[in-house]
C-alpha positions as CSV (number, residue, x, y, z in Angstrom):
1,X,-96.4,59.3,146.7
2,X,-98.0,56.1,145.2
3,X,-95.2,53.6,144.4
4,X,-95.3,53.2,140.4
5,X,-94.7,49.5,140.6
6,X,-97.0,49.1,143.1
7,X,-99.9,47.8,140.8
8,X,-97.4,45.4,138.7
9,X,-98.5,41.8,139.5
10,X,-96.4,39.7,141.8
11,X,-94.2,37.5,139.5
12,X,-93.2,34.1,141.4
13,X,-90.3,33.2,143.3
14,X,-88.0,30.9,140.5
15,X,-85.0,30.5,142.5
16,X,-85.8,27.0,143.8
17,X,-86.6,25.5,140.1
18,X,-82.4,24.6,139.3
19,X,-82.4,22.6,142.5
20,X,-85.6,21.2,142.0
21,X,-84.5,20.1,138.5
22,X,-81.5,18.9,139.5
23,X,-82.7,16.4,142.0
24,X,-85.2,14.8,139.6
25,X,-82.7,14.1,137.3
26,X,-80.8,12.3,139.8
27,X,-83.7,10.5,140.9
28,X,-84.0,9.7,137.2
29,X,-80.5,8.4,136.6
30,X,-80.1,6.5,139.7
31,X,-83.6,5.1,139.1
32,X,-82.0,4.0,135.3
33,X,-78.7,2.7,136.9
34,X,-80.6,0.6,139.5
35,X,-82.9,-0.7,136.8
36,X,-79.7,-1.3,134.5
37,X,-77.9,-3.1,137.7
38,X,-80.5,-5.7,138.4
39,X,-81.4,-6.6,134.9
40,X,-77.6,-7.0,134.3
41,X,-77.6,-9.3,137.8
42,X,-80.6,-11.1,136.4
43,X,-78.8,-11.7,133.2
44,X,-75.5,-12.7,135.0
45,X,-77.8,-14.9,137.0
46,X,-79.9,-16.5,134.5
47,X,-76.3,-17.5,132.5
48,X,-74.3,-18.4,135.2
49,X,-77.7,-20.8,135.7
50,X,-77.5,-21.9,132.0
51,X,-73.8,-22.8,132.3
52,X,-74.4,-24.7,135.4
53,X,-76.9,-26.6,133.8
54,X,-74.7,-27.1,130.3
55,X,-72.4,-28.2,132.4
56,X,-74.2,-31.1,134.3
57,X,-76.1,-32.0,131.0
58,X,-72.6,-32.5,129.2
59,X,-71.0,-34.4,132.0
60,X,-74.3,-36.4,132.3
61,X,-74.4,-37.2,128.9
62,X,-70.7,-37.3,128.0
63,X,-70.3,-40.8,129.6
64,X,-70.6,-43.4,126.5
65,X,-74.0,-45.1,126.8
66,X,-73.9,-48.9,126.9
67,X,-76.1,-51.6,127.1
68,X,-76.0,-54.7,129.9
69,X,-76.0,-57.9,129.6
70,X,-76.7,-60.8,132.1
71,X,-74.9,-63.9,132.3
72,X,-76.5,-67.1,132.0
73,X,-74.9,-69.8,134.5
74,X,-74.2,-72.8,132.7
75,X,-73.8,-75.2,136.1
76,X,-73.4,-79.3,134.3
77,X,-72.4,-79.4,130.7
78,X,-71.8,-82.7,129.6
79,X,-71.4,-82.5,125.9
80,X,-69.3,-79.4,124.3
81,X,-70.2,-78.2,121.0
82,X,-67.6,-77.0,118.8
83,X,-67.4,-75.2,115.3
84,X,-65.6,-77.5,113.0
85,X,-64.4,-76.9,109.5
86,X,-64.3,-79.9,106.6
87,X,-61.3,-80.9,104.4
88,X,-60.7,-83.0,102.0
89,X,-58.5,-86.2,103.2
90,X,-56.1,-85.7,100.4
91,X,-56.4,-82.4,98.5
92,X,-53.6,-82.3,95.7
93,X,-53.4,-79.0,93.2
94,X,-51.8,-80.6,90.0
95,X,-49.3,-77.9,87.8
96,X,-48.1,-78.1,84.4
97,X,-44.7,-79.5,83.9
98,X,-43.8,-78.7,80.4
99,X,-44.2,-75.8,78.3
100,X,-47.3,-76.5,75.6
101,X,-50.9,-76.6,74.2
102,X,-53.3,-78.3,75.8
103,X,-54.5,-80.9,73.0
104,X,-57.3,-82.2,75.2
105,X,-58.5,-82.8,78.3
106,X,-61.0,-85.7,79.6
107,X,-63.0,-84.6,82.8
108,X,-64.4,-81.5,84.5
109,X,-65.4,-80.8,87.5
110,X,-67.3,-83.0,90.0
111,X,-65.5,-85.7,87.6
112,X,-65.0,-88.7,89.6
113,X,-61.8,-90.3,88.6
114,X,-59.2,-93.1,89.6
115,X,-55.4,-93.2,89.4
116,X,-53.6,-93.1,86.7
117,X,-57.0,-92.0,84.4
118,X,-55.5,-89.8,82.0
119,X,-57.0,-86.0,82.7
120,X,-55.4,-83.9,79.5
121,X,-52.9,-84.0,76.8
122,X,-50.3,-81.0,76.1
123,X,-48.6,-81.1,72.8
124,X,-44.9,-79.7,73.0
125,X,-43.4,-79.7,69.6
126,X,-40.3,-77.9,71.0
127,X,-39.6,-80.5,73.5
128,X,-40.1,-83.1,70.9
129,X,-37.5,-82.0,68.6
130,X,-35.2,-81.1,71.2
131,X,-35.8,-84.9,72.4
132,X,-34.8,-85.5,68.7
133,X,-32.1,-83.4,68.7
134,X,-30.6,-85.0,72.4
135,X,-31.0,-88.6,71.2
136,X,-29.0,-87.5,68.0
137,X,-26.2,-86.1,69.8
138,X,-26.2,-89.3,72.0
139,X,-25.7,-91.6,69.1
140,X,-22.6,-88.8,68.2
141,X,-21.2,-89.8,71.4
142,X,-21.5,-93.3,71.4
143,X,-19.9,-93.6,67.4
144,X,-17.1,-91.3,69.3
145,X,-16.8,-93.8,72.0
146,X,-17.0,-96.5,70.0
147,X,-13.7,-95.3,67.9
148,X,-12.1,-94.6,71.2
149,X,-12.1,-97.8,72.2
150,X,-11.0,-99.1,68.7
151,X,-8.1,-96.8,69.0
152,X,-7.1,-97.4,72.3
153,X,-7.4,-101.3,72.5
154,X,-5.3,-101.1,69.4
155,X,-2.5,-98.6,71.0
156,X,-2.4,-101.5,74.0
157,X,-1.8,-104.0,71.4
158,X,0.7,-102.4,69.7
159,X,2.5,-100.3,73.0
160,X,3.5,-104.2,73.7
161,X,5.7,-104.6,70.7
162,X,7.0,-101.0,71.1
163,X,5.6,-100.0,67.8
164,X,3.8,-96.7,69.8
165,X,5.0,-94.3,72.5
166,X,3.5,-94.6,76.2
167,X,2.9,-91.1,75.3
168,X,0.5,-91.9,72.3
169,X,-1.0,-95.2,74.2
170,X,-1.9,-92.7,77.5
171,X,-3.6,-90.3,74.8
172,X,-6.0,-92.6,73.7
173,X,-7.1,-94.4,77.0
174,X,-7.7,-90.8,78.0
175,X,-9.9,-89.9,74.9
176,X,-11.5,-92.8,75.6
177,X,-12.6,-91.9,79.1
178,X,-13.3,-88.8,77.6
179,X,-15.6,-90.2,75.1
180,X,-17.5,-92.5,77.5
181,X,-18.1,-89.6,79.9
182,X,-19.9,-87.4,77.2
183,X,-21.7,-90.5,76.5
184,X,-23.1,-90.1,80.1
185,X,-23.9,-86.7,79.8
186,X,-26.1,-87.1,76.1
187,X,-27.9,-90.1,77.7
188,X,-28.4,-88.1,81.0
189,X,-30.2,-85.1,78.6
190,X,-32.0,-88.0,76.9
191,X,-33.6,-88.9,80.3
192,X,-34.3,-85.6,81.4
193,X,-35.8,-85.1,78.2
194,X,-38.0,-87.9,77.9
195,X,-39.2,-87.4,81.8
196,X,-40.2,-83.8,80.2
197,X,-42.2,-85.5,77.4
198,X,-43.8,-88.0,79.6
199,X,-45.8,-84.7,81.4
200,X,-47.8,-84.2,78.3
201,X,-49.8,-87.0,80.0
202,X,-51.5,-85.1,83.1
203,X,-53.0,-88.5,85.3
204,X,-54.4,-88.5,88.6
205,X,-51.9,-89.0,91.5
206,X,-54.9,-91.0,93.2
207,X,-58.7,-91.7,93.2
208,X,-60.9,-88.3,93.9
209,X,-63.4,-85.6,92.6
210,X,-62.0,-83.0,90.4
211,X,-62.9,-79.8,92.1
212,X,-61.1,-77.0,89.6
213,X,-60.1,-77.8,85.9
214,X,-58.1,-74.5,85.2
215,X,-57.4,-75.1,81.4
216,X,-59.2,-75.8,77.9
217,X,-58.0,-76.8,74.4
218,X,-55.7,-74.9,72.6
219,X,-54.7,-72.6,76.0
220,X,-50.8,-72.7,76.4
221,X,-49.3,-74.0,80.0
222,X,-46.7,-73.2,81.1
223,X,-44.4,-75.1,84.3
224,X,-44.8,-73.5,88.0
225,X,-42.5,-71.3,88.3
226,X,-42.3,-69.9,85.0
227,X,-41.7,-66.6,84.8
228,X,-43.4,-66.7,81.3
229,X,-45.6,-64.0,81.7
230,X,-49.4,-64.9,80.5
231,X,-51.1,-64.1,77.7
232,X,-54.4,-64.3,76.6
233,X,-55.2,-67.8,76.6
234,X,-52.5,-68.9,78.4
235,X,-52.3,-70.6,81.9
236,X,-49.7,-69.3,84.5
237,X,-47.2,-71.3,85.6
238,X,-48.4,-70.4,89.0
239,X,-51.7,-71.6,88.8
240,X,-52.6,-75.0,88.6
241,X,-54.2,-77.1,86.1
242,X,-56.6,-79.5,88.2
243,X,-57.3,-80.2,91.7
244,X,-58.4,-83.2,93.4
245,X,-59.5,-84.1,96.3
246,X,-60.3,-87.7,97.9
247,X,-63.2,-87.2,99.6
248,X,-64.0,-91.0,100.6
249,X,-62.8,-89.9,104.2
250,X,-63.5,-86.3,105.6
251,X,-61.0,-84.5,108.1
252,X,-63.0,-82.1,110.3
253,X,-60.4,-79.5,112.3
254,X,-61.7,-78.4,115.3
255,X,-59.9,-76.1,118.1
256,X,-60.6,-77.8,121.8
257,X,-60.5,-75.4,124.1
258,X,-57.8,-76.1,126.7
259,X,-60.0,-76.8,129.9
260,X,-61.2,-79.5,127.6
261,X,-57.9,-80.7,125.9
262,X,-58.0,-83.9,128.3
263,X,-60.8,-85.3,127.0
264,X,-59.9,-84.6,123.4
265,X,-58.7,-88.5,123.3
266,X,-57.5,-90.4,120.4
267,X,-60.6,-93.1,119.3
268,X,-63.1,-90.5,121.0
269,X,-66.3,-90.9,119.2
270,X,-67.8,-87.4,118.0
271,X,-71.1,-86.8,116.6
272,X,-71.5,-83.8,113.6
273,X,-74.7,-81.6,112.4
274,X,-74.5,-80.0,109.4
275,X,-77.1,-77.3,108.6
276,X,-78.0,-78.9,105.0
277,X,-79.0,-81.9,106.9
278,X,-81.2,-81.1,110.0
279,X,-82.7,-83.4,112.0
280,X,-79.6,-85.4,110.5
281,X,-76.2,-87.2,112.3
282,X,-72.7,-88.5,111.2
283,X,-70.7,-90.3,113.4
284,X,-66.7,-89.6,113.3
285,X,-63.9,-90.6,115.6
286,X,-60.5,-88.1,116.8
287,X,-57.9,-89.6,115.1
288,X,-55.1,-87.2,116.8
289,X,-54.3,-84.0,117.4
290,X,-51.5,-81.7,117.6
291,X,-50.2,-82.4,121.1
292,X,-49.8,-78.4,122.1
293,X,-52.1,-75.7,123.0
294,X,-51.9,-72.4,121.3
295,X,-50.6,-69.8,123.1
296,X,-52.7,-67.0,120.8
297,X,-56.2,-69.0,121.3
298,X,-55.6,-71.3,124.2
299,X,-57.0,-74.4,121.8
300,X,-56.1,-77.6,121.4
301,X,-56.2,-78.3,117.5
302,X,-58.2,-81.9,117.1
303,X,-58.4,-84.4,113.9
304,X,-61.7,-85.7,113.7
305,X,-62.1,-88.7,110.8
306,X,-65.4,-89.4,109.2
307,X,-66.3,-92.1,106.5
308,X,-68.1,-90.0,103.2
309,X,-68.8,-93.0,101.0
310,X,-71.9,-91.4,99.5
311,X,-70.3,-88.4,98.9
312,X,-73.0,-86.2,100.6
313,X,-70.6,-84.3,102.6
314,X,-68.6,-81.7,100.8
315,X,-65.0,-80.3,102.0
316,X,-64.9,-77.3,103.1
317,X,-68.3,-77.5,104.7
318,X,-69.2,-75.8,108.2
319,X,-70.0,-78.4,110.7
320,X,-70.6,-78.2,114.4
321,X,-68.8,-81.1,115.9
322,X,-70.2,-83.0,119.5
323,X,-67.7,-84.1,121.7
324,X,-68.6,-85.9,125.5
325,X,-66.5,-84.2,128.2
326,X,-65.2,-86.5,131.6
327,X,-65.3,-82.9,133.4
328,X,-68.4,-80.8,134.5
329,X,-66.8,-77.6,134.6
330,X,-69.5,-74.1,135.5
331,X,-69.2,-71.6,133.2
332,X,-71.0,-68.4,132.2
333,X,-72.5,-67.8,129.2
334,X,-71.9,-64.4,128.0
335,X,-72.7,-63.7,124.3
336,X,-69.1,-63.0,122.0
337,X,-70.0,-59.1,121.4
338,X,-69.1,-58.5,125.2
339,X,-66.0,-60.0,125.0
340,X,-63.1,-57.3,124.3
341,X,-59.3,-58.8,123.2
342,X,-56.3,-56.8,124.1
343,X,-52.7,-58.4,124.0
344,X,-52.6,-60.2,126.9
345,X,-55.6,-61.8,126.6
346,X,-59.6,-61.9,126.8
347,X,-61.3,-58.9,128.6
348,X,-64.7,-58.8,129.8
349,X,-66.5,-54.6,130.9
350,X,-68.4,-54.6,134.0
351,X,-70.3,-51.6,135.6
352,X,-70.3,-50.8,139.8
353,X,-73.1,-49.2,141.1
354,X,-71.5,-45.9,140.5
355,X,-71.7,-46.7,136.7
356,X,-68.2,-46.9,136.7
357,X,-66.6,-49.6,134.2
358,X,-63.7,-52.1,134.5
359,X,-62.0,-54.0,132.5
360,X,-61.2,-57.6,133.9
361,X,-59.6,-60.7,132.4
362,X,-61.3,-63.6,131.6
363,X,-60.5,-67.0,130.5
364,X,-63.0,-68.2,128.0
365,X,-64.0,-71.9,127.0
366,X,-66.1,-73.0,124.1
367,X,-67.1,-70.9,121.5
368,X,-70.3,-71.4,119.8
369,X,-70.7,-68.4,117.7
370,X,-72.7,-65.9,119.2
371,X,-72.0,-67.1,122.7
372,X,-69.0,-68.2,124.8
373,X,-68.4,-69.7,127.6
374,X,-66.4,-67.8,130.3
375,X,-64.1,-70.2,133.3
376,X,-62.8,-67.5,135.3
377,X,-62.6,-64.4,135.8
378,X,-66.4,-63.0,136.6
379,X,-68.8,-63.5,139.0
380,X,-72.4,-65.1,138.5
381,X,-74.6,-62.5,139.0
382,X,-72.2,-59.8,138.0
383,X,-73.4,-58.3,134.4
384,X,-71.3,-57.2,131.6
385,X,-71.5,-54.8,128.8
386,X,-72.9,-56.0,125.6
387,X,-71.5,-54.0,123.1
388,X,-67.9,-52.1,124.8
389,X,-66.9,-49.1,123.0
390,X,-63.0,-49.6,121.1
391,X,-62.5,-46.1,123.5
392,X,-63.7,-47.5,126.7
393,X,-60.9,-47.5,129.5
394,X,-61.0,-49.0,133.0
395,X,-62.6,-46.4,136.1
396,X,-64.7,-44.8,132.7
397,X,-67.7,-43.2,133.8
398,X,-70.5,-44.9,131.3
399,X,-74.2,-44.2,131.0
400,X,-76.5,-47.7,131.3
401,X,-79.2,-46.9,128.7
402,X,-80.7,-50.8,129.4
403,X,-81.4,-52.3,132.9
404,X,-79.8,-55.8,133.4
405,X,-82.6,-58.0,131.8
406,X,-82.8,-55.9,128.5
407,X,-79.9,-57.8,127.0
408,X,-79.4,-61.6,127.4
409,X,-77.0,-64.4,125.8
């Protein structure tokens, strides 16, 4: 017999498909995790690469950048130029003595006058009648007296013939001494008083140049020292009234540095510039100085005398003052932004050639503004920097943003 499934068609044989499917999908994932794997390495890498390179771009830019400066080697100096400052020979603020109203007053300033010229007038009715009142009392005193000695030279005269006590006679000699003694003391307030009065004359202590005039007519003055508070229109008692200066004969101060103090001589000639007069000279001579250097600048403080009799030079004035020097002492000239000051002293920044920087003392000579000169300390050749940072600490690693020659004294 014929099979009856015999002419079915063949259906395929499925039982490999599961394992089939099952090994592409783990082709798949392990495809996805290898994939995953080395973009996460490559990520990993490329920020472990970017940290690496943070990191040497903050610790190459982290160092403070600083400028150099070379300096210039000063080998003979003859002269020494110092900054000098102009004074007045005699400068003398005048105050109000006595409490009043200024009636009037005679010159302003630039007001050439001479001693003894009468400068203002202050009325001081109070003062007046208490003048009044003082001389009053004195003439009490001396009618007191006067009686007194009436009384006693008649108890002496009459303690003779025993006509008074001892008793009565000591009483009057001792009213008497009594008497004279308050005589002293109204004729003592008298003086005081008149003294008082005599200051409503404000005169000039000596010829000068009135360079302030502090008051005008009809303000009230009041003495220094007052504790009178001001009011409007009034002049403190702790300001003054005038000032004058004698400017016939100049004082110019100057500070000598201490390498230098030897030759800062009494009679030493010194030549001034002023900057109002260029092209120009004055001739002055050191008169004296004060004998000691100071410990804070190392200087030498100098008097330096010169004759004004046109008047063209005006106290107060910045002057640059010449002075010849016996000693030819090398220096460097390094310019005064380098120079750093700590407690101990001046410091000076240099770099090494592995831009390290260090501090290092120096002892520093004349000063002429923008530059100074340094003595010891640092080595020609050996550069500085120009412009140290307040934060900048010995060993610091810096970053030169300027070669040597960029920045120069």
């Amino acid at each position: 017999m014929k099979d009856p499934q015999s002419n079915l068609p063949t259906r395929p044989d499925r039982t490999a498909t599961p394992e089939v499917s099952r090994l592409l999908l783990l082709t798949l994932v392990a495809v996805f995790l290898i994939a995953a794997a080395a973009f996460a390495i490559t990520g990993i890498a490329r920020r472990v690469h970017a940290n690496s390179e943070l990191v040497r771009y903050t610790d190459a830019n982290a160092a403070p950048p600083v400028s150099l400066a070379q300096p210039v080697f000063e080998k003979d100096a003859r002269e020494i130029v110092l900054p000098g400052n102009m004074q007045a020979f005699t400068l003398a603020p005048i105050y109000a003595r006595t409490t009043g109203y200024v009636k009037s007053w005679s010159y302003d300033i630039g007001s050439h006058v001479h001693k003894d010229d009468l400068l203002a007038v202050i009325e001081t009715p109070e003062l007046d009648q208490q003048l009044a009142q003082a001389r009053a009392d004195l003439a009490t005193a001396q009618s007191n007296a006067a009686l007194a000695k009436i009384t006693a030279d008649r108890y002496q005269g009459l303690i003779a013939q025993n006509a008074v006590s001892q008793q009565d006679t000591d009483n009057a000699l001792a009213q008497l001494r009594a008497t004279n003694t308050q005589v002293n003391s109204a004729q003592a307030n008298v003086h005081r008083l008149e003294e008082l009065q005599s200051f409503e004359r404000i005169e000039a202590p000596f010829d000068g140049v009135i360079t302030a005039r502090n008051l005008d007519i009809g303000q009230l003055v009041t003495p220094a020292g007052s504790t009178t508070t001001p009011g409007a229109g009034t002049v403190s008692g702790s300001k003054e009234v005038f000032d004058i200066s004698a400017t016939q004969t100049l004082r110019v101060f100057v500070n000598v540095p201490q390498i230098y103090a030897p030759d800062a001589k009494n009679g030493v000639t010194a030549t001034l510039t002023l900057p109002q007069y260029p092209g120009r000279t004055f001739h002055g001579k050191l008169v004296r100085s004060s004998g000691a250097v100071d410990p804070a600048t190392r200087t030498l403080l100098a008097e330096v005398d010169v004759d004004n009799p046109s008047g063209e030079l005006l106290p107060g004035s910045y002057t640059e003052v010449h002075l010849n020097v016996s000693t030819n002492v090398p220096a460097l000239i390094v310019p005064v932004s380098a120079l750093i000051l700590e407690p101990d002293g001046l410091h000076v920044a240099t770099v090494d050639a592995t831009n390290h920087a260090h501090i290092v003392r120096v002892t520093s000579g004349r000063d002429s503004g923008s530059t100074i000169e340094i003595f010891s300390g640092l080595a020609p050749g050996q550069s500085v920097i120009a412009n140290p940072p307040d934060s900048l600490t010995d060993g610091e690693l810096v970053r030169v943003v300027t070669p040597d020659a960029g920045t120069k004294p």
